[in-house]
N, C-alpha and C positions, 0 to 999 in steps of 0.2 A: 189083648189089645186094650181090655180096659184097665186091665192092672201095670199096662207100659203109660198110659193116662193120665194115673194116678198117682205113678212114680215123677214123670214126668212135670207138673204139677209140683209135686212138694219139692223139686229140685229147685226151680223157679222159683219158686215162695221163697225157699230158704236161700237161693241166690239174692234177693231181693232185702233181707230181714239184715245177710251180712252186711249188705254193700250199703242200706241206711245205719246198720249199727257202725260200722267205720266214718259216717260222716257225721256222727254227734259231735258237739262242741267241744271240747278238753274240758271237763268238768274239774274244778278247784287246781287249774294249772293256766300258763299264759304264752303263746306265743309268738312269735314276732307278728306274725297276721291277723290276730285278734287282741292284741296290744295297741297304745296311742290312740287308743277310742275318745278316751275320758280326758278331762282336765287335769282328774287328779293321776289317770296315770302318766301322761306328760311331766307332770310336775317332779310323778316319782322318777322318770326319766332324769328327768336335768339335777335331781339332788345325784344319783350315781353317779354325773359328768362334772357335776361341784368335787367327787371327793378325791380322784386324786392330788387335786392341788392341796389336799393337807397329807400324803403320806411320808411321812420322815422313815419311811423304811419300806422297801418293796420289795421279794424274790430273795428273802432272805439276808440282805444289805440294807446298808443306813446309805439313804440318798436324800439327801436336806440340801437343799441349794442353798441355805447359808453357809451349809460343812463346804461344799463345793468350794462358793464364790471369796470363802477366805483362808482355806487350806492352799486352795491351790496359785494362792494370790501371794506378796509377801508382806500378806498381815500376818499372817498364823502359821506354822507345822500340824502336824498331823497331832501326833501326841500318841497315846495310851500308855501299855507297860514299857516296861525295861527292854523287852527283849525286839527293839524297835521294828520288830514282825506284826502286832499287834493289829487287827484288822488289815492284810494286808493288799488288799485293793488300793484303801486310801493312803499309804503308806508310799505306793505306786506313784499317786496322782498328786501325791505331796511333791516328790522326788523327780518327777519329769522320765520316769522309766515304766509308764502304762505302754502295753503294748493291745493287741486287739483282742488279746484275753483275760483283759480285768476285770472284776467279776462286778464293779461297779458299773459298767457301761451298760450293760442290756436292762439292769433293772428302770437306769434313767429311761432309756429310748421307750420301753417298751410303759412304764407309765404315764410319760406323751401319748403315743401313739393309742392307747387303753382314752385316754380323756380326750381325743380327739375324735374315736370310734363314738364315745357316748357321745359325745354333744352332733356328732353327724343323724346317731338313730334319733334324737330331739329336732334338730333339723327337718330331716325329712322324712320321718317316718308318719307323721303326723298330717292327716287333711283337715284337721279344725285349724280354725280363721278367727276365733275370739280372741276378744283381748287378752284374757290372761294365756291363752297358746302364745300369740304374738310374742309377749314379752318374755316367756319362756326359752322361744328360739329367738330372739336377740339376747338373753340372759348364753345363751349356747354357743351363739357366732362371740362372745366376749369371750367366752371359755376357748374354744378351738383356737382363736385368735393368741390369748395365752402359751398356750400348748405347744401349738405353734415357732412360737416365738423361743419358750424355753429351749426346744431341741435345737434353734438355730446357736442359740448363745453357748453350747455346749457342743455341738459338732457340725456346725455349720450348716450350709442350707441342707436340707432332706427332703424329700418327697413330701408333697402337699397333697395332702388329700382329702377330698371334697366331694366323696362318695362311697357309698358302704363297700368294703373290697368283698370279690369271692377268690374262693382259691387261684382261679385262671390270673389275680390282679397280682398274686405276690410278687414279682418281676418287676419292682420300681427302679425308675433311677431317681437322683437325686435331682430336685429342681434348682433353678439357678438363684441368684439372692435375688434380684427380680421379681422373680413370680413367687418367693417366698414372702418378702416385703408386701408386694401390691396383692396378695390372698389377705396377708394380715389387717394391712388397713384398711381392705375393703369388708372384712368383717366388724370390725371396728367400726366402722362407719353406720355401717347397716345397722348396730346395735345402740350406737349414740339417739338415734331418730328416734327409739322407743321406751330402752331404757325411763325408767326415774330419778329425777332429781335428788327427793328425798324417800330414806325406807324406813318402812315402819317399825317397831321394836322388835316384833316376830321376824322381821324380813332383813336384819342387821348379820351381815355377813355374805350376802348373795350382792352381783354387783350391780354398782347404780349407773346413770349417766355418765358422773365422773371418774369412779372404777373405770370408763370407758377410754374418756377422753383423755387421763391422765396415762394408760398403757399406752395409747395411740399415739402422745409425744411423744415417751420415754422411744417406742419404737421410729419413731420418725429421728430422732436424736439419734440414734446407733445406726439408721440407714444413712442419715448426710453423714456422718463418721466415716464409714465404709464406702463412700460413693463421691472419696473425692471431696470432703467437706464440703458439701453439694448443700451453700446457703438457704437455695428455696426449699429444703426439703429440714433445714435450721427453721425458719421462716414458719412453716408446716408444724414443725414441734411446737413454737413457741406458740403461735394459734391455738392449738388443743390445750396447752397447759396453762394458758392465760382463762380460758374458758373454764379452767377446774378453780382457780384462783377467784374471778368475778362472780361462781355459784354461789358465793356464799354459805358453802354449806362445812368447809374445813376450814381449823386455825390449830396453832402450834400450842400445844399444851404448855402451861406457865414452868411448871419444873420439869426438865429433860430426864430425870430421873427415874419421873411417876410415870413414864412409855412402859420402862420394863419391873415395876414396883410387883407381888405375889396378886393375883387377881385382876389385873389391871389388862382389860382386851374389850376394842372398839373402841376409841375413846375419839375427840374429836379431830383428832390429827391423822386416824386410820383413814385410806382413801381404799386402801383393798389391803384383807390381811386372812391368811391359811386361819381357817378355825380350828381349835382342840378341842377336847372333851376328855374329862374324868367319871364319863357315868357310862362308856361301856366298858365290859369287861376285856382292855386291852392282854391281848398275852402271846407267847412267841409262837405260837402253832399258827397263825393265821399274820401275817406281817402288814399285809395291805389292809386288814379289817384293825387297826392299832389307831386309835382315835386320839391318843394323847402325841406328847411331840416328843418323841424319841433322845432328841438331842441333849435334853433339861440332863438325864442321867447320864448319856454317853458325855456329856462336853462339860461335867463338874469337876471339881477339884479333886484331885486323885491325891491320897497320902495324907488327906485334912485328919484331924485330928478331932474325935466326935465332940467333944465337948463347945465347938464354935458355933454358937446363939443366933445364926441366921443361916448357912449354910448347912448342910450334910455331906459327904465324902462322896466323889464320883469318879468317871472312870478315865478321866486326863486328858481328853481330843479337843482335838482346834485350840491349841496353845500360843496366844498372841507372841511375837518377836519382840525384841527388843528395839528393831528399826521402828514397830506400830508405836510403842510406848514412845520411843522419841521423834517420832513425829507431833506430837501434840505441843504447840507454842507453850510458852512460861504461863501466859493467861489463860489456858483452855485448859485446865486441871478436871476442869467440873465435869466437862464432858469423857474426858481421860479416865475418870473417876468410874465413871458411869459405866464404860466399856469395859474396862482390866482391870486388875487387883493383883498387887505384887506379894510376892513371896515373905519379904518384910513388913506390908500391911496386915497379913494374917497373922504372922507372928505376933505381934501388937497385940490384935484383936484376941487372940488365945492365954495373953502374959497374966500368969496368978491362976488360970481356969482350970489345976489339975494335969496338964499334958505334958508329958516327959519329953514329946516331939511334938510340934506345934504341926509342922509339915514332914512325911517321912519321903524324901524327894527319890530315895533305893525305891520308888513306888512306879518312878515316872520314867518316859524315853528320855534319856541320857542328849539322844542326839537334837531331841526337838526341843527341849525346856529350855527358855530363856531368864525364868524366874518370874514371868504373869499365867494370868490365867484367865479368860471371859467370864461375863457376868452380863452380861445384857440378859443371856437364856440361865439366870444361877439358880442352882440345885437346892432351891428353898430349902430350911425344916418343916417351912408349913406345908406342904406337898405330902409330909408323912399322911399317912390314915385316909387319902383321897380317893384310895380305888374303891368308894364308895359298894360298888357292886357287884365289887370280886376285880380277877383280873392280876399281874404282877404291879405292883405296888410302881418299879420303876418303868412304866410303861402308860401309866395312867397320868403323869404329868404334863399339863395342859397347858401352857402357855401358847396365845396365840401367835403367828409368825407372820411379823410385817414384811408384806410384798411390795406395797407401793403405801407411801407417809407421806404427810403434808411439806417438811421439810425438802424430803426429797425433791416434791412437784416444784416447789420453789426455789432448791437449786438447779433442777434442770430447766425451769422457763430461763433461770440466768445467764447460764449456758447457751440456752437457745438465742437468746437474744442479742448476746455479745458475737457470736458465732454468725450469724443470721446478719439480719438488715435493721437490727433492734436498736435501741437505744443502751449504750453503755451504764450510764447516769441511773436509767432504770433498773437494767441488771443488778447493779450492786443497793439499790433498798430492798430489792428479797435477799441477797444475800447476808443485809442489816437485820433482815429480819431473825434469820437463822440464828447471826452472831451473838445478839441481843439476847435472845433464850437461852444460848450455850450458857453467857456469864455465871446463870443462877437464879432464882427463881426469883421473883419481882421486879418490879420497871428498873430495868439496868440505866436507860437513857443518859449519855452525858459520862459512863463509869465502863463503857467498853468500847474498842478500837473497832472503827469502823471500817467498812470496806478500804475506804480510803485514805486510811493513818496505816492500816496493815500494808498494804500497796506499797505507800512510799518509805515505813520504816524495815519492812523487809526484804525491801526493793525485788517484791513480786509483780509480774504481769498481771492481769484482771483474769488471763487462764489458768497460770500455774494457781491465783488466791482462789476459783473456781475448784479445781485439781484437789487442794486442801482441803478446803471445807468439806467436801463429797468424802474425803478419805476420814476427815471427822468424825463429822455427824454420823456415817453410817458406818463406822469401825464395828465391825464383830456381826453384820446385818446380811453379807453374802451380796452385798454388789461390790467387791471393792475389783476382784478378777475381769467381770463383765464390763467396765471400765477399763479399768487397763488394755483390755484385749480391744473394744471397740475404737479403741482412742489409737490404737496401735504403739501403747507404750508398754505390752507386753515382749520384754525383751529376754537374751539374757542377762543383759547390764545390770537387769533390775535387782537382781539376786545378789547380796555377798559373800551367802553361803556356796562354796565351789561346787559341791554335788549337784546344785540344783543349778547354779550358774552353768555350770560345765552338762548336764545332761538335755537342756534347754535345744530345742530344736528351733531357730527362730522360723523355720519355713512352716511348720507343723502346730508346733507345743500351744499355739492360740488355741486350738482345738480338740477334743480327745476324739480317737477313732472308734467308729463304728465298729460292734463286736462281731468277732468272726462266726458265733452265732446267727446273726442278722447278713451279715455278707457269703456266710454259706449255702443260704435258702434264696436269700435275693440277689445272685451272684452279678446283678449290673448295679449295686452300688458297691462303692469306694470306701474302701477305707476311712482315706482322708481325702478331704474336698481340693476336689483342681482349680488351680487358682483361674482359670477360664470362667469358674459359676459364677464370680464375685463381678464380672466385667458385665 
């Protein structure tokens, strides 16, 4: 009896001894339940909800919504090698023949949906009420609000989510544009209230006030588009972007040049812009962990010939047409300049320099070279020796990637205005203002056509000279698609290449579908969006 006591006793104890050692803290480890204590881990929160908005490659793909918004637009072709197979995803989405297994669609969804998950666990994972939590999660609801918005402009509305999913939750359907629209502004909104006016020099790149109020037009501008040229919702835009304008805290850089000059990022015309970086060890084992901007090498000049004193030889994507190049008026060279670079200009630039072939074009797609090539994102020489800290050399180049620019905000309050209940009269001095920096660097005043000399000697409306300038100024920047498509002049008229005219779905092709990936698991969404959502 007394040695059952005894035994009995240490069985206890040692029932007791496990069931405290099982409830110690996770010692040098962090889980969701003992995470969001601190300020600073908050803060580390909302930096991992900041990063996918700079990934130029994700899941193994290059997904750059500039490559998007002007391959698939008719600024640009795809590009690469000769054997016009060459990344063939984008090759797809060039051509109007993606079906629901390109291998670019999951990477886009699924890095929405990734930076819409982080800024929900910043959201609400969190019971601190301090200021700097506060502005954290309105620094968050801007991000989701982003995110957001991205997957709309790429396949239309999808599932809104505004709550941590569990397994039981995968079974979404898509929401309508409705509730995709009024989630977005009203994060927006929520974020304006707290936001900062101005950031400090450590805090340059996270978004302010105006980062806020300028996403919040631009979105309000693509909902009255889509809803019926729905004025008060004109009206709406022009409100927020007028607000970004009287901050005083943007103005247009003197030379349009010095936007995209080697080292040149934040400068006073960025309102919100993808940050890069040359100081991690960018490299292809890890795609999403890639800090530099992918594109700089994928979208250089393929066939350059090394000896060219500002350029290095890249790999030929997003190759501007020949309709971009002539689009640009007789007076707008400067800004023509600034975007594309023709095949005969490099020639030029290489004459006497040693090169047996200035350009070897047997280098480039046959079907997509028109004879330009972009330069907004160009393949520096100074970019050589940058991966300071290891890393593949061409993976480490950093240029930053303008999302939203002062330019832009000031053609779209134009927009808004003329569209809206605005003043015309008004509209077209932001659009002077634009015009005026296009000319060339120093007070043009009195030596450039104003809104209203262009109007009547080209005998454009105040929309189609709107329509222009947008196609301008941000030639080679990845709104030119998103435009087209919101404005509903994504057609197939638009094309006069026949493959792309001719495979042009007008019921669909505004859109890419959801991969069969995501619609295999979530088997109640769609493909492609019924045009019931948009009502």
């Amino acid at each position: 009896m007394k040695v059952s006591k005894v035994i009995l006793l240490a069985l206890l104890l040692s029932s007791a001894c496990k069931e405290e050692l099982l409830e110690v803290e996770p010692v040098n480890q962090y889980l969701s339940e003992n995470f969001y204590q601190t300020e600073e881990q908050v803060y580390a929160a909302l930096i991992a909800a900041y990063d996918p908005v700079g990934w130029s490659m994700a899941f193994g793909q290059w997904i750059s919504p500039v490559m998007f918004g002007e391959i698939r637009s008719d600024n640009a072709n795809a590009g690469g090698d000769p054997s016009d197979n060459d990344q063939p995803g984008w090759q797809e989405l060039d051509d109007f023949r993606e079906t629901n297994t390109n291998t670019i669609l999951q990477p886009i969804y699924r890095k929405n949906y990734i930076g819409i998950f982080r800024s929900n666990l910043v959201i609400l994972q969190s019971e601190l009420e301090t200021p700097a939590v506060q502005r954290y999660k309105a620094e968050a609801k801007f991000l989701r609000a982003y995110f957001q918005f991205d997957l709309f402009r790429h396949f239309g509305p999808t599932p809104v989510v505004r709550q941590l999913l569990t397994p039981d939750d995968i079974n979404l359907e898509r929401s309508t544009m409705e509730e995709v629209f009024t989630a977005i502004t009203e994060d927006l909104e929520d974020a304006i209230e707290i936001l900062p006016t101005t950031l400090s020099a450590d805090e340059v790149g996270r978004a302010s006030r105006g980062s806020a109020q300028a996403l919040l037009g631009k979105v309000y501008l693509y909902w009255a588009d889509m809803d019926g040229d729905d004025p008060a919702k004109f009206d709406l835009a022009a409100q927020y972007l007028n607000d970004v304008v009287n901050s005083g805290q943007y103005a247009l850089l003197d030379d349009f040049t010095e936007l995209f000059a080697f080292g040149q990022k934040n400068t006073i015309e960025s309102v919100f812009e993808a940050q890069h970086s040359n100081l991690w060890s960018s490299d292809w084992g890890w795609f999403e962990g890639i800090e530099g901007n992918g594109i700089v090498q994928l979208c250089g000049i393929r066939g350059l010939c090394d000896s060219h004193t500002e350029y290095a030889p890249g790999w030929g994507f997003l190759m501007p047409t020949q309709e971009l190049n002539d689009h640009f008026m007789s007076d707008d060279e400067y800004r023509r300049d600034a975007a594309i670079v023709s095949a005969d200009e490099l020639e030029a630039d290489l004459a006497g320099l040693g090169c047996s072939t200035a350009l070897d074009v047997t280098q480039l797609n046959p079907n997509d070279y028109e004879g330009y090539f972009q330069q907004k994102y160009a393949n520096y020489l100074a970019y050589n020796g940058n991966n300071v800290n290891g890393g593949d050399p061409n993976l480490t180049k950093d240029p930053n990637t303008h999302l939203i620019r002062y330019a832009d905000v000031l053609l779209m309050l134009a927009e808004a205005l003329h569209r809206g209940s605005g003043s015309d009269a008004t509209a077209m001095t932001y659009i002077n203002l634009v015009r005026e920096r296009a000319a060339g660097p120093g007070d043009n005043t009195g030596s450039f056509r104003t809104a209203q000399q262009v109007m009547s000697q080209e005998g454009m409306t105040l929309q189609e000279l709107i329509w222009y300038e947008r196609r301008a100024e941000l030639a080679g920047e990845g709104d030119r698609w998103y435009d087209l498509v919101r404005s509903g002049r994504a057609t197939s008229d638009l094309f006069t290449d026949p493959l792309r005219s001719g495979n042009f779905n007008n019921e669909q092709s505004s859109w890419i579908p959801i991969s069969l990936d995501e619609t295999s698991v979530a088997t109640k969404l769609t493909t492609y969006p019924e045009s019931s959502l948009f009502q």
